[in-house]
C-alpha positions, 0 to 999 in steps of 0.5 A: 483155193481158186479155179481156172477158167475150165474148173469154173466152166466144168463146175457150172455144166455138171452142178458140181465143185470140181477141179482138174483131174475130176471125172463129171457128167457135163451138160453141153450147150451146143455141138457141130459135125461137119461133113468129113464127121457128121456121116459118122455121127449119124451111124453111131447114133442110129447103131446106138438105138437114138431117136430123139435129138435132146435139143435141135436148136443146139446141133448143127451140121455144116457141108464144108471140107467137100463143099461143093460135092467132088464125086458121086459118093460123097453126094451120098453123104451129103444127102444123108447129112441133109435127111437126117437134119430135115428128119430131126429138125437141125440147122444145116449150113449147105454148100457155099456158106462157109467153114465150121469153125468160122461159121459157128460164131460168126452164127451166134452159136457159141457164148461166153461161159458156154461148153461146146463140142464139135466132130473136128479137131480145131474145134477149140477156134471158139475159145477166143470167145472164153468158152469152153470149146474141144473137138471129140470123136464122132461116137461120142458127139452122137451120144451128146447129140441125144442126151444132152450131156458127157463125161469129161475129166476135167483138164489140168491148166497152162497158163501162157502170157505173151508178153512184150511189144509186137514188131512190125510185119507180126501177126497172130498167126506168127504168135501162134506159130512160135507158141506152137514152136515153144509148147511142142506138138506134145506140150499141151495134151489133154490140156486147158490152155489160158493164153493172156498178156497185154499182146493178146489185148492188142490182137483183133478178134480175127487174130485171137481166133487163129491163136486158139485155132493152133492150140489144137497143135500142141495136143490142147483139149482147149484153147481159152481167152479171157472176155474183155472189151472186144469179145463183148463188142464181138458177141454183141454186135452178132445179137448176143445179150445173154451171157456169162464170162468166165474170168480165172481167179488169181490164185487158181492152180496152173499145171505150170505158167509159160510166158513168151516176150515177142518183142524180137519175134521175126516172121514165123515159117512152119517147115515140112513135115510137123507144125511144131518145126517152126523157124524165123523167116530168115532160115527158109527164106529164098525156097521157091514154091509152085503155089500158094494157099490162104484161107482155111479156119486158121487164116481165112476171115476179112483181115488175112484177105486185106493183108494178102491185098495190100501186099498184092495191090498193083503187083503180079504173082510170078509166073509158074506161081498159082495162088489160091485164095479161098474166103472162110464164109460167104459174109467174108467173101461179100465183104471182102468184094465190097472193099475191093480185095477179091478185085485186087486178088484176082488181078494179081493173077489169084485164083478165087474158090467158093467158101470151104475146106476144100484146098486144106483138107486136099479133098479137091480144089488145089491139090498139089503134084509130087514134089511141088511146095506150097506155102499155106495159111493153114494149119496143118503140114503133115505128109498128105494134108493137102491131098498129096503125101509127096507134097511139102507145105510150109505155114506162114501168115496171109502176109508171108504167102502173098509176098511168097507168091510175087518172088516166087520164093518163100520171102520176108514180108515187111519189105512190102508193107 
């Protein structure tokens, strides 16, 4: 009988011949907390009585989703996070460098084969790079944090294949919307998810990670792709040489398989106020909005930003209309001042920020009034996700909002590519 990808991980990690359902103390091999976390973090382990890290060169913290500081106390925080990095010798990634999830592998932090936790929910963003990659609560990382390993019970399987040719104006973040729209908010909890197809095959790294990124929104423990030639051109092209992908065996057992054909696939829209209340284009197009956001660590690497600037290119966002545009990392902004799509953002009359959660998170940076709608890259709508709980945030691909932003409309964006 054979395994699924997370079966063979969860086997390597614990020394065991496990299967989904096992319960297994499970070695890790790199772990995160961000700034909304890692305080968190740091308490549980001091009020548990830690003193030692089990291995400073596999933790970091990263000052993210209040990056640059908004207010006296969460500068408390931040120093906090820096004195206890300094005091037990792990990395930190300060204010300015980027957002966790697309600093964690851009880094060369995570590997194929690998068992990674962080102190936040999209976490599972990693598994584009076929490990195993899952957000857990602050107590737990901190005891991981000190001994090196955790219990786990080892998740059951989905299976998804995304079948079909991809039509013109689609985008990964359009294939995960309409995975989103067909797994439901509930679908995949406590789930591994495979997703595979010859689609995926098609998609760029950037897309794959927004892909594994939206499985957290269909309750998904993890998200997980099989490593082929691109994760490899991918990893090794950051300085990663020793590795083991992980590949399911052809008769490992699936809680069940769901195969998706995109070939009809129209722009997908994520309505207020749950991810799942995904829609085509069609039916959402021509709301007006007040402002549009992309970025984030769903939609926030070089290739969302040269969509957004060839839509923009030579083009004025409305009048009335704000855009904000906020790179995942500080690599992505210079690379993307190096091609000339900042330059071209910000003549169109966007707003750029420092790398960051800040307008996502609604912890400063962009946060909208009462009644306002938005159209956002991210990947979350709920009431107040963006800092304001009278707010209404639509989802959509860098795509879908740069085309928003020139009518001042939710608008198709094929009509300007």
């Amino acid at each position: 009988m054979g395994k699924t990808i997370v079966e063979k991980i969860f086997s390597s990690h614990s020394g065991k011949d496990v299967r989904a359902g096992d319960i297994v103390l499970a070695k890790v091999d790199f772990l995160m907390a961000q700034d909304g976390t890692a305080p968190l973090v740091i308490k549980s382990f001091e009020n548990i009585g830690f003193d030692k890290i089990f291995n400073p060169d596999k933790v970091v913290f990263v000052i993210d989703h209040n990056s640059p500081s908004p207010n006296e106390g969460v500068s408390g925080l931040h120093k906090l996070m820096r004195e206890f990095a300094q005091k037990y010798k792990i990395e930190i990634f300060e204010v300015g460098e980027g957002v966790c999830h697309i600093l964690v592998p851009e880094k060369c932090k995570v590997k194929p084969g690998d068992l990674v936790l962080g102190a936040d929910s999209h976490t599972p963003t990693y598994g584009a790079i076929n490990c195993f990659a899952s957000g857990v609560g602050s107590t737990d990382l901190a005891i991981a944090m000190a001994t090196g390993s955790l219990w786990f019970k080892v998740p059951e399987t989905i299976k998804i294949e995304i079948k079909g040719v991809i039509p013109f104006g689609i985008f990964g973040k359009d294939i995960a919307l309409y995975i989103v729209k067909n797994l439901t908010a509930e679908g995949a909890i406590y789930k591994s998810v495979e997703i595979k197809g010859k689609v995926i095959d098609q998609l760029s790294m950037d897309e794959r990670f927004t892909i594994c990124n939206l499985t957290t929104e269909i309750g998904a423990k993890c998200g997980i792709l099989e490593f082929d030639e691109k994760v490899k051109q991918y990893i090794e092209n950051r300085g990663i040489k020793d590795y083991e992908p992980v590949f399911p065996d052809k008769d490992a057992i699936y809680e069940k398989e769901v195969v998706l054909d995109i070939s009809n696939l129209k722009p997908q829209v994520s309505k207020p106020h749950e991810v799942d209340n995904v829609s085509d284009i069609d039916e959402v197009e021509g709301i007006e909005i007040n402002q549009g956001f992309i970025g984030t660590c769903t939609n926030g690497r070089v290739s969302d930003f040269e969509i957004a600037a060839k839509i923009l290119k030579k083009k004025k966002i409305k009048k009335g209309v704000r855009l904000i545009c906020t790179p995942g990392s500080r690599e992505i902004y210079l690379e993307c001042l190096k091609r000339g799509y900042i330059e071209i953002l910000i003549e169109s009359g966007a707003c750029i920020t420092n790398p960051g959660c800040g307008p996502c998170v609604g912890t400063h940076q962009g946060i909208p009034s009462d009644g306002e709608v938005v159209i956002s890259t991210a990947n979350r709508n709920f009431k107040g996700r963006m800092g304001n709980p009278n707010a209404f945030i639509y989802l959509a691909s860098p795509a879908v909002v740069a085309a928003s932003c020139i009518e001042g409309k939710i608008a198709d964006p094929r009509k300007y590519l």
